[in-house]
PDB file of N, CA, C and O in Angstrom:
ATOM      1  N   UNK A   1      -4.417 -15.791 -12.106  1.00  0.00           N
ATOM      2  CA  UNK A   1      -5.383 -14.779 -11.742  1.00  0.00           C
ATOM      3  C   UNK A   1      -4.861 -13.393 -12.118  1.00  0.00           C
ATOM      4  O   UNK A   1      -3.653 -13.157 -12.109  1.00  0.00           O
ATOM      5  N   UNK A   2      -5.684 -12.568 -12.415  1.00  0.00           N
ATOM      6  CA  UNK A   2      -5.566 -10.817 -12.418  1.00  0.00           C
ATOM      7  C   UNK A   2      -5.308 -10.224 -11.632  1.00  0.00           C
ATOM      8  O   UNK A   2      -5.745 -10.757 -10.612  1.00  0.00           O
ATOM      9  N   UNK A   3      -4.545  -8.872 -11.298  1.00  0.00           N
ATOM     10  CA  UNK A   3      -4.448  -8.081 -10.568  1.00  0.00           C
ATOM     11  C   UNK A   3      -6.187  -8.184  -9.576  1.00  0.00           C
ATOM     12  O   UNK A   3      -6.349  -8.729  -8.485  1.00  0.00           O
ATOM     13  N   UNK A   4      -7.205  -7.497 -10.388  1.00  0.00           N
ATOM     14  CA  UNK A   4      -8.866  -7.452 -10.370  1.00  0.00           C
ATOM     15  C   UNK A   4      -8.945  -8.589  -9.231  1.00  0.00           C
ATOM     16  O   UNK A   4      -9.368  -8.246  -8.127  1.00  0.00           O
ATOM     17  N   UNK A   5      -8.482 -10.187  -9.488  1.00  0.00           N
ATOM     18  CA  UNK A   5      -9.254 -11.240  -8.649  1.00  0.00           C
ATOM     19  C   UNK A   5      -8.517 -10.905  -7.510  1.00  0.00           C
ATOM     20  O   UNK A   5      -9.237 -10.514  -6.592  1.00  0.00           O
ATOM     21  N   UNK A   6      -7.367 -10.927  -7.272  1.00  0.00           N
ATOM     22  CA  UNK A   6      -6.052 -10.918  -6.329  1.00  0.00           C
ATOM     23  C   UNK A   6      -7.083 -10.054  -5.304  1.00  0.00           C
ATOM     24  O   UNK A   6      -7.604 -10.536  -4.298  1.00  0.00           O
ATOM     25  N   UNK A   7      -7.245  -8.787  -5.746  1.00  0.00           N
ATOM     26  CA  UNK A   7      -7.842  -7.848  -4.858  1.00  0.00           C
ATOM     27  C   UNK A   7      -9.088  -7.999  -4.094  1.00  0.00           C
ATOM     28  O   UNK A   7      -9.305  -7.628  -2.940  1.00  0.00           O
ATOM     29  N   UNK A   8     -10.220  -8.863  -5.271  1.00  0.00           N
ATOM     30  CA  UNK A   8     -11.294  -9.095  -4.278  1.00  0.00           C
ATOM     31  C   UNK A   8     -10.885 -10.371  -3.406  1.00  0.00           C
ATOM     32  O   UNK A   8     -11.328 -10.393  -2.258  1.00  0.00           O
ATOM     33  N   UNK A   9     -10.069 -11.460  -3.840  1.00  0.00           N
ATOM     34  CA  UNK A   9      -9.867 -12.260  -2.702  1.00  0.00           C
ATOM     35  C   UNK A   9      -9.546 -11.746  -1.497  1.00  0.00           C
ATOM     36  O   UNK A   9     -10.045 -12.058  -0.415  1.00  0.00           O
ATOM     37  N   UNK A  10      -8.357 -10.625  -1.792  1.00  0.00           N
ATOM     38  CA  UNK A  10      -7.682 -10.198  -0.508  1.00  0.00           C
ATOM     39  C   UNK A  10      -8.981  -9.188   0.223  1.00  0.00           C
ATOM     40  O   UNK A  10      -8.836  -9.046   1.438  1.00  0.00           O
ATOM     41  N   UNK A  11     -10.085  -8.559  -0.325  1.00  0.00           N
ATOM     42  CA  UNK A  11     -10.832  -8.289   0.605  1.00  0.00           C
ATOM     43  C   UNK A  11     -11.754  -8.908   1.215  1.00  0.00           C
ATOM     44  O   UNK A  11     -12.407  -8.562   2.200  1.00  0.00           O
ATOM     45  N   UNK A  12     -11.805 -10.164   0.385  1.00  0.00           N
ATOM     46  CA  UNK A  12     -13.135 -11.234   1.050  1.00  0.00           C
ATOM     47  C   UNK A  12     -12.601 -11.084   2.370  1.00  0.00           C
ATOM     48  O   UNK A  12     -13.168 -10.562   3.330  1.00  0.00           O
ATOM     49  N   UNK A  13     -11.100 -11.747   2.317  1.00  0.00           N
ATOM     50  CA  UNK A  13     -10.315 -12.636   3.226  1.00  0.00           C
ATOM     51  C   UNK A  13     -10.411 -11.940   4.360  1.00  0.00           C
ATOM     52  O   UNK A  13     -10.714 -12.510   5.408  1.00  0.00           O
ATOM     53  N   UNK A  14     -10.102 -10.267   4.290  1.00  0.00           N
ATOM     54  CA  UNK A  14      -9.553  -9.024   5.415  1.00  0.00           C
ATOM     55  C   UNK A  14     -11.051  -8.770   5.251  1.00  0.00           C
ATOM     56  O   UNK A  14     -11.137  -8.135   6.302  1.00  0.00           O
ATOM     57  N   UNK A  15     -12.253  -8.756   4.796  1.00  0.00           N
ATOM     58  CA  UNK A  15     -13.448  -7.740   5.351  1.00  0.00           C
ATOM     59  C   UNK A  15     -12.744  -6.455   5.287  1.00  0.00           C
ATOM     60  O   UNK A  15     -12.628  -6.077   6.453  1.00  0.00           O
ATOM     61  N   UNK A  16     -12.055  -5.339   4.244  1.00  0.00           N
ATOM     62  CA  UNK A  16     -11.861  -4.375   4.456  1.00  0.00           C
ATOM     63  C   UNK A  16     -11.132  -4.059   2.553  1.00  0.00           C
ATOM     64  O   UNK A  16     -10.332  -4.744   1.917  1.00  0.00           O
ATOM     65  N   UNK A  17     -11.758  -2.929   2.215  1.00  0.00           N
ATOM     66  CA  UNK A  17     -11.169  -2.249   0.858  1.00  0.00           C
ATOM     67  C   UNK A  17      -9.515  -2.329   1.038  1.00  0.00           C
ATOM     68  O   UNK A  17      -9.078  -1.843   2.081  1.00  0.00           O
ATOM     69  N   UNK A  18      -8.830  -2.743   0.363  1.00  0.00           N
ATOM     70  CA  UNK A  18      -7.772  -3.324  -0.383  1.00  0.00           C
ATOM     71  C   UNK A  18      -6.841  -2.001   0.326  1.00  0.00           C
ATOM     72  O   UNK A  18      -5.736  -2.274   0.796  1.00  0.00           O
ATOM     73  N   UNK A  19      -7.380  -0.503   0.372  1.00  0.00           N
ATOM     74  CA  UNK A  19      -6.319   0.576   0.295  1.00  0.00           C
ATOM     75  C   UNK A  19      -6.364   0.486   1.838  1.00  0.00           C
ATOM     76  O   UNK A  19      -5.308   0.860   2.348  1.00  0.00           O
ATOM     77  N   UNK A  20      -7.149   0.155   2.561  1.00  0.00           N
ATOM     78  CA  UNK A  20      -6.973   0.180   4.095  1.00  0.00           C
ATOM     79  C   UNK A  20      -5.847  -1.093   4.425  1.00  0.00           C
ATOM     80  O   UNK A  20      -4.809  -0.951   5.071  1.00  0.00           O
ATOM     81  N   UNK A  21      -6.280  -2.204   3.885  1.00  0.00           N
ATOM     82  CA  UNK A  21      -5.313  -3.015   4.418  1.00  0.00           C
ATOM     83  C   UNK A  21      -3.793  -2.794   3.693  1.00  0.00           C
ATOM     84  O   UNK A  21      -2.713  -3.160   4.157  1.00  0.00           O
ATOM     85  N   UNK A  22      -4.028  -2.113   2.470  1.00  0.00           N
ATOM     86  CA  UNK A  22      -1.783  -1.962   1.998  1.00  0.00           C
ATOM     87  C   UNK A  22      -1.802  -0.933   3.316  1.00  0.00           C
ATOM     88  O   UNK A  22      -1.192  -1.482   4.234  1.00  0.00           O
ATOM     89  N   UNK A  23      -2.266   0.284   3.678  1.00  0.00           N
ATOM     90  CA  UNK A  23      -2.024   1.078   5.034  1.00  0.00           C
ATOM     91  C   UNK A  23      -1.219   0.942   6.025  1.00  0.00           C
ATOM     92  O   UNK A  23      -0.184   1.547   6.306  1.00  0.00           O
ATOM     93  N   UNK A  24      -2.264  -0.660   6.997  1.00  0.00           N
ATOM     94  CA  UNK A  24      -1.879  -1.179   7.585  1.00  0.00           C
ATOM     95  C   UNK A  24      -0.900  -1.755   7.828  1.00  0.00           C
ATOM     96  O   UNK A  24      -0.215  -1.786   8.850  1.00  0.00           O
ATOM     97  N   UNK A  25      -0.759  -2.462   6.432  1.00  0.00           N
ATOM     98  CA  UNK A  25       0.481  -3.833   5.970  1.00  0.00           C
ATOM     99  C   UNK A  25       1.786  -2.433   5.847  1.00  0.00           C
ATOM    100  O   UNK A  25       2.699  -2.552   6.664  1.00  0.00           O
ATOM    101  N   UNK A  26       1.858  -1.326   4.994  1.00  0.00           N
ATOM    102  CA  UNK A  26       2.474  -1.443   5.151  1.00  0.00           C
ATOM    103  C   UNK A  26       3.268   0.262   6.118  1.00  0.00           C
ATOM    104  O   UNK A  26       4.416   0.705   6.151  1.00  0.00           O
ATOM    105  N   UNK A  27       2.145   0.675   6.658  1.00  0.00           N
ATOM    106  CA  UNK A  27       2.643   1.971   7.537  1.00  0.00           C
ATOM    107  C   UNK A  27       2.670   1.724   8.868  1.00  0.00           C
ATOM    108  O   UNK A  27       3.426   2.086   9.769  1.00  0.00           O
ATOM    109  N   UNK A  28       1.609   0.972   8.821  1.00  0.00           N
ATOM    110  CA  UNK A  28       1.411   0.669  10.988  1.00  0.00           C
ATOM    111  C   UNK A  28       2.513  -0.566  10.974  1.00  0.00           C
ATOM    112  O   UNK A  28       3.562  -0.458  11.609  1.00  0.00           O
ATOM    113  N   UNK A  29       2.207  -1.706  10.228  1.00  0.00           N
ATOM    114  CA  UNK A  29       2.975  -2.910  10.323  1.00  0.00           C
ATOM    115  C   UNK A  29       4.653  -2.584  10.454  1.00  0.00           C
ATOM    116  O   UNK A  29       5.518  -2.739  11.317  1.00  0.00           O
ATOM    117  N   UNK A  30       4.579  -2.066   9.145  1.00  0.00           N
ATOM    118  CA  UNK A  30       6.261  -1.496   8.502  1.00  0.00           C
ATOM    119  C   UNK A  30       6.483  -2.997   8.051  1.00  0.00           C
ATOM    120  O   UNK A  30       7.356  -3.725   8.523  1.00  0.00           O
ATOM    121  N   UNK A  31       5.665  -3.323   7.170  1.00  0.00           N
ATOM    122  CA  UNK A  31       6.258  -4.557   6.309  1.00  0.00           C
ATOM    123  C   UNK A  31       6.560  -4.666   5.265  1.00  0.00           C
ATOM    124  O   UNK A  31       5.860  -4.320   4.313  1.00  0.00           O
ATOM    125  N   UNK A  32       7.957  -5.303   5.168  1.00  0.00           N
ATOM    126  CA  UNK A  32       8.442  -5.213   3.378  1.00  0.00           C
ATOM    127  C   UNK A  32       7.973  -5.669   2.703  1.00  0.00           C
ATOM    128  O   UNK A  32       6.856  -5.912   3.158  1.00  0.00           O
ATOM    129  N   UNK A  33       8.097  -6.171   1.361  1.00  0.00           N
ATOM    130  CA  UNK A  33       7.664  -6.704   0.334  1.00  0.00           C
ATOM    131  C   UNK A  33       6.721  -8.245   0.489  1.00  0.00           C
ATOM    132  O   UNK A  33       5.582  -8.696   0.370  1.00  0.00           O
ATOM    133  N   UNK A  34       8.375  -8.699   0.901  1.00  0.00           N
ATOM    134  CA  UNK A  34       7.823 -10.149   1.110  1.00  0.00           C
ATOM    135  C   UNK A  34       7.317 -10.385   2.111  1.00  0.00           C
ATOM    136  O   UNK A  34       6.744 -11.473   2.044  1.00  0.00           O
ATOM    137  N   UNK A  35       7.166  -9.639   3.603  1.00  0.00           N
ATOM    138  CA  UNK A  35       6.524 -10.058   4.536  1.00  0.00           C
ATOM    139  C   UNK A  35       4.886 -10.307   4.184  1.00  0.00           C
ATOM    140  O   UNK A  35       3.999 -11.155   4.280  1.00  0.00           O
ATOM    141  N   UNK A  36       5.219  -8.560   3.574  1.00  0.00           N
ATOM    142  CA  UNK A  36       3.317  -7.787   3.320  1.00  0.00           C
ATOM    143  C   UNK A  36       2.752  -9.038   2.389  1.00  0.00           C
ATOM    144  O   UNK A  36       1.594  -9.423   2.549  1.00  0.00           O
ATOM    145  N   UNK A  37       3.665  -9.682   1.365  1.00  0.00           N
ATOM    146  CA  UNK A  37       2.950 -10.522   0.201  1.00  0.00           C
ATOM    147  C   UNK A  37       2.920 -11.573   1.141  1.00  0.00           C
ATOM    148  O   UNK A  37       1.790 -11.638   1.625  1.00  0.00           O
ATOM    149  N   UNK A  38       3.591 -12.320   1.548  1.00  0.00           N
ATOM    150  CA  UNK A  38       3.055 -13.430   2.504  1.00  0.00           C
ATOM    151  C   UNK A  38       1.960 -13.212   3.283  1.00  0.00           C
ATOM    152  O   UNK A  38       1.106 -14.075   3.486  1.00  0.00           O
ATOM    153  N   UNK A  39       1.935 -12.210   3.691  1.00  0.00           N
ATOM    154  CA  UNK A  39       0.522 -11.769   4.889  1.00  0.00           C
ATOM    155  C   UNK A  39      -0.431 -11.901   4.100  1.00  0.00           C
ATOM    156  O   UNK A  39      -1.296 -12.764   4.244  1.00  0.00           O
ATOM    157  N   UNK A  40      -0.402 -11.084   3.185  1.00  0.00           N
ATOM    158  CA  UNK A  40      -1.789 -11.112   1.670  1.00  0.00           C
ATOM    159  C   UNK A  40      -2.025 -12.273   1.226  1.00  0.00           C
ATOM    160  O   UNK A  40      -3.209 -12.565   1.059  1.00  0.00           O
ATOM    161  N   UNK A  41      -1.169 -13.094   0.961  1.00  0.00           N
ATOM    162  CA  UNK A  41      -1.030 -14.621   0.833  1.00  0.00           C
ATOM    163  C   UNK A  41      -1.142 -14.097  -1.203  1.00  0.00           C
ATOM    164  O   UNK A  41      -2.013 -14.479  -1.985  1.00  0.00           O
ATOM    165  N   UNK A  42      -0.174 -13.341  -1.461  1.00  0.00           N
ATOM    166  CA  UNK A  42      -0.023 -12.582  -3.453  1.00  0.00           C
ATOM    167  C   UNK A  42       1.017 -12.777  -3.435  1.00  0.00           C
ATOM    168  O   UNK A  42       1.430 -13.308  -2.403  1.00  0.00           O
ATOM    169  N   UNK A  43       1.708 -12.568  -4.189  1.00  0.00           N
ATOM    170  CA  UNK A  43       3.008 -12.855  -5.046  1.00  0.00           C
ATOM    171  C   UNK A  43       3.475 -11.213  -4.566  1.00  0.00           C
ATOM    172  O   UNK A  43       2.715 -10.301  -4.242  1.00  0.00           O
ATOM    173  N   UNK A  44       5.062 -11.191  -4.649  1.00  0.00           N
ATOM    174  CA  UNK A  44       5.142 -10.606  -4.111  1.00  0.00           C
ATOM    175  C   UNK A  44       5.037  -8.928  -5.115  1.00  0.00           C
ATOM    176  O   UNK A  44       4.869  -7.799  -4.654  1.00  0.00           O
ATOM    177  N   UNK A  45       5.173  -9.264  -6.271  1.00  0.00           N
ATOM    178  CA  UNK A  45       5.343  -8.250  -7.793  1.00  0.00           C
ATOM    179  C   UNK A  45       4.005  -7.174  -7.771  1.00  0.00           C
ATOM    180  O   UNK A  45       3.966  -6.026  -8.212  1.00  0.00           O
ATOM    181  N   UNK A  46       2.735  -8.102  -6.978  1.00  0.00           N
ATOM    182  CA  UNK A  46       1.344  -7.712  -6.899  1.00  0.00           C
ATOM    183  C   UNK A  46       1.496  -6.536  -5.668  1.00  0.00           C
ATOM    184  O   UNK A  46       1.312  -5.319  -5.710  1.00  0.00           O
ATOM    185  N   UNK A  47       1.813  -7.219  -4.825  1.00  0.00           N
ATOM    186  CA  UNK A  47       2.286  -6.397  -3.476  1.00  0.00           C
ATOM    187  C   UNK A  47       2.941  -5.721  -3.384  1.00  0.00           C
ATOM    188  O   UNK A  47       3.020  -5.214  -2.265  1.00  0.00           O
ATOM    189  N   UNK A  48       4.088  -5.105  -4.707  1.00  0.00           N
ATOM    190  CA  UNK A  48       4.568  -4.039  -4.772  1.00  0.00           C
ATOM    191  C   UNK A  48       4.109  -2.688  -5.585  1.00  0.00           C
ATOM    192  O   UNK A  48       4.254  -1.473  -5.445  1.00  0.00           O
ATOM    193  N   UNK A  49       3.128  -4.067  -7.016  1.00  0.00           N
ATOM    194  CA  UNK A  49       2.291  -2.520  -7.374  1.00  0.00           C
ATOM    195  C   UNK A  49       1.373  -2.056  -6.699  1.00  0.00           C
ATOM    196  O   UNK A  49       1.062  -0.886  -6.920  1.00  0.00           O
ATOM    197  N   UNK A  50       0.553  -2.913  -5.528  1.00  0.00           N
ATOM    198  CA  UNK A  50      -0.297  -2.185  -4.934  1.00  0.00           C
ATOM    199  C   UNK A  50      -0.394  -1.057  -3.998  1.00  0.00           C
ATOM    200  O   UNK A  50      -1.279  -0.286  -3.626  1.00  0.00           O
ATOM    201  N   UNK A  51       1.175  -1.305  -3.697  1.00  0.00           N
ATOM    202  CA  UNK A  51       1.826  -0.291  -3.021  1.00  0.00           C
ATOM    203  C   UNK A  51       2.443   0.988  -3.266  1.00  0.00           C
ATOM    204  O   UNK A  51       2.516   1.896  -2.439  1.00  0.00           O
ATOM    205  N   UNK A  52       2.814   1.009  -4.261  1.00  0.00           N
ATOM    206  CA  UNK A  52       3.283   1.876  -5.878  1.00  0.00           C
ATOM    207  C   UNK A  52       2.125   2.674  -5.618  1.00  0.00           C
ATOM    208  O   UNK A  52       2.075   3.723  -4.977  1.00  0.00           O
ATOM    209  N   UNK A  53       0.878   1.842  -6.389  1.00  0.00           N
ATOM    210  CA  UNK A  53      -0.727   2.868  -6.590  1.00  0.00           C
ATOM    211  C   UNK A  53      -1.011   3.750  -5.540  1.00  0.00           C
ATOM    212  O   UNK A  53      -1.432   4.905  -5.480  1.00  0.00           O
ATOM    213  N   UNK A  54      -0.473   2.416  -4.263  1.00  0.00           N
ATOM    214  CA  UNK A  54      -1.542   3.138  -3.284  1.00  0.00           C
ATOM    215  C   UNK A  54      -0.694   4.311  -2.488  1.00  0.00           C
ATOM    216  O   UNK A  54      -1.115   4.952  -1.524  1.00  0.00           O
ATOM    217  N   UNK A  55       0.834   4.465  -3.232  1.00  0.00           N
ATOM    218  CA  UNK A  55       1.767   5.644  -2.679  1.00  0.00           C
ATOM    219  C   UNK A  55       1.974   5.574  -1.579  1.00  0.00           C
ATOM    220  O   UNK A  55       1.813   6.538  -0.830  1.00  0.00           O
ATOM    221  N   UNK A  56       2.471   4.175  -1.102  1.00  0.00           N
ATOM    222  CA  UNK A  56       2.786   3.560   0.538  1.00  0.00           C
ATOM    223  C   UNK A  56       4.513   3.452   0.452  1.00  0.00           C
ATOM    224  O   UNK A  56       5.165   3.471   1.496  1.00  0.00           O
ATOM    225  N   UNK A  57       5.027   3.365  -0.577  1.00  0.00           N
ATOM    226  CA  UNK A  57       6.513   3.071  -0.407  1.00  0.00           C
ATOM    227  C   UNK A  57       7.034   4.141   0.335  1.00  0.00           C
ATOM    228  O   UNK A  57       6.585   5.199  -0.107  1.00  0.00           O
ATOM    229  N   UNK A  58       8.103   4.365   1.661  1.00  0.00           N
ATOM    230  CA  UNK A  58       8.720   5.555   2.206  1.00  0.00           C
ATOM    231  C   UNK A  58       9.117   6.574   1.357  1.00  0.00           C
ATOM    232  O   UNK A  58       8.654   7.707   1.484  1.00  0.00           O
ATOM    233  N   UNK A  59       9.700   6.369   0.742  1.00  0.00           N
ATOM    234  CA  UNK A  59       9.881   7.546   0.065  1.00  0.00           C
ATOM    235  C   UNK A  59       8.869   8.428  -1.238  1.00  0.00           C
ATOM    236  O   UNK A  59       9.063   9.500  -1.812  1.00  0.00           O
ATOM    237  N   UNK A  60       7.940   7.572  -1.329  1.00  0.00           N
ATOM    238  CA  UNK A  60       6.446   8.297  -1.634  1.00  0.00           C
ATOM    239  C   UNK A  60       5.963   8.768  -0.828  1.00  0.00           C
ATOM    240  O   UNK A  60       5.427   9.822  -1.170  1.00  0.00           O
ATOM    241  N   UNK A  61       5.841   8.493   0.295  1.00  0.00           N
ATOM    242  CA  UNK A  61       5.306   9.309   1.802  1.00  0.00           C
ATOM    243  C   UNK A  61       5.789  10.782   1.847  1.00  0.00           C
ATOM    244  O   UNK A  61       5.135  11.825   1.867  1.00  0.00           O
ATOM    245  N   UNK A  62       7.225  10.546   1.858  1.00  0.00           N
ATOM    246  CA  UNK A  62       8.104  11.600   2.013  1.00  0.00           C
ATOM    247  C   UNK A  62       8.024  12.675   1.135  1.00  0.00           C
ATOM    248  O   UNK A  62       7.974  13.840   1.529  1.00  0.00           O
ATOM    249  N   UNK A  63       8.007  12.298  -0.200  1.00  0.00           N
ATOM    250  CA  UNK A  63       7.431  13.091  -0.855  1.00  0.00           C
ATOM    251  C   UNK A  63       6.088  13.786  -1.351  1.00  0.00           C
ATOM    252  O   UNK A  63       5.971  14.722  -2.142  1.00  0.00           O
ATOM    253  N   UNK A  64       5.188  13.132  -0.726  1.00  0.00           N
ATOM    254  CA  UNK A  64       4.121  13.830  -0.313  1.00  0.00           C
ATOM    255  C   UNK A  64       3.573  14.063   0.821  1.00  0.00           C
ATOM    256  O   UNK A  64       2.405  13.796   1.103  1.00  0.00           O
ATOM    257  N   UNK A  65       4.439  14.611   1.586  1.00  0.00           N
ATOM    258  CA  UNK A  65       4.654  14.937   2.758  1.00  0.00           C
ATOM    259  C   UNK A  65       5.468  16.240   2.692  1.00  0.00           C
ATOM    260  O   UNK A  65       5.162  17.226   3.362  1.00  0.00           O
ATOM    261  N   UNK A  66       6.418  16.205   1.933  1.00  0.00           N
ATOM    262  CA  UNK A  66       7.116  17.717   1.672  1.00  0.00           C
ATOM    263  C   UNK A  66       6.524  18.209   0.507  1.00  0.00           C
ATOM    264  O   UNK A  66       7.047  19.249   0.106  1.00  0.00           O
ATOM    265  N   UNK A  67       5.654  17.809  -0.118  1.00  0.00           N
ATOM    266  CA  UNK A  67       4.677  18.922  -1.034  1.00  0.00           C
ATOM    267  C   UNK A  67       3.533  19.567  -0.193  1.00  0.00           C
ATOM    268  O   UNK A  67       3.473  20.771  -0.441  1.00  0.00           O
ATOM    269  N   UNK A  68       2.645  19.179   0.683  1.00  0.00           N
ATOM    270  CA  UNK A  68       2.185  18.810   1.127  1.00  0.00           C
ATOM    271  C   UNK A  68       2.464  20.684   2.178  1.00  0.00           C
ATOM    272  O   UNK A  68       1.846  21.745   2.093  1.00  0.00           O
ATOM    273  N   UNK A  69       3.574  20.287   2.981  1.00  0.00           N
ATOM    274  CA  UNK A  69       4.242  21.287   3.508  1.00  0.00           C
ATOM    275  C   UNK A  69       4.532  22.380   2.683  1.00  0.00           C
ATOM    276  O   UNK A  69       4.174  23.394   3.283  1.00  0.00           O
ATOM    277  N   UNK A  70       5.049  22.675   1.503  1.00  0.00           N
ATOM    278  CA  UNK A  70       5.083  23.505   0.708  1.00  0.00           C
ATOM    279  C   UNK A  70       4.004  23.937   0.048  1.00  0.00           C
ATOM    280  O   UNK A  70       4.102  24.918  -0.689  1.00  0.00           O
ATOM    281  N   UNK A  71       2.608  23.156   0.240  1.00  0.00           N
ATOM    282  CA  UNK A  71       1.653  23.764   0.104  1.00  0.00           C
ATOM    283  C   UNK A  71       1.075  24.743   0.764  1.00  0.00           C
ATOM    284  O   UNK A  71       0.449  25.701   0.311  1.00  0.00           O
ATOM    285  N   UNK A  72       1.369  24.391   2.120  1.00  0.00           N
ATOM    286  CA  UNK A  72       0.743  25.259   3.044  1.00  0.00           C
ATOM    287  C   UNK A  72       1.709  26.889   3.281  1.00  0.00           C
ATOM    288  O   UNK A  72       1.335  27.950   3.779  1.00  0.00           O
ATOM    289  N   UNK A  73       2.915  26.527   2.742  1.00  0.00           N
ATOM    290  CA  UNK A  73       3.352  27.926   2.853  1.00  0.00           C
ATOM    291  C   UNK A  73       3.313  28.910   2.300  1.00  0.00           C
ATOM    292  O   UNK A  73       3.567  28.778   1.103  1.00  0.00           O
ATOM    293  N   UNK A  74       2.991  30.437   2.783  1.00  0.00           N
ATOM    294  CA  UNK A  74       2.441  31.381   2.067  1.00  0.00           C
ATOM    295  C   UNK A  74       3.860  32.076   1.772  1.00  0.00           C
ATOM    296  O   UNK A  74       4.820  32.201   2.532  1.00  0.00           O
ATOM    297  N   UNK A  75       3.705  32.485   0.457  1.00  0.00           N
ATOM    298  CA  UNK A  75       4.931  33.387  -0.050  1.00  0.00           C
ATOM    299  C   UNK A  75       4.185  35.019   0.083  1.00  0.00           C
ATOM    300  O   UNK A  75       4.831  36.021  -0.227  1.00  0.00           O
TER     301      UNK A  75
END
């Protein structure tokens, strides 16, 4: 299967757009790789680019989180 099928299965399955459930899986949950891909019932390579895209890895947070902050400051 495709990246494309992977995704609509995983929303048949969850009733919910693909970027809500990586969220969940992996900010509220705090699940790694292989937990989150077992939960999804994907491989786990899928479950890391979706996470990549969807800018869920910690230290993507972090960094848009301190831009984010440096946006708001006035010079």
């Amino acid at each position: 299967m495709r990246y494309v099928q992977y995704k609509g299965v995983v929303e048949r399955n969850f009733d919910k757009p693909l970027k809500q459930i990586m969220y969940e899986t992996c900010v509220i949950e705090q699940k790694n790789a292989v937990e989150g891909a077992k939960k999804l019932g994907v491989v786990k390579e899928i479950f890391i680019a979706w996470r990549r895209y969807y800018r869920l890895e910690p230290k993507q947070q972090l960094f848009d989180r301190a831009v984010k902050e440096l946006e708001t400051i006035r010079l």
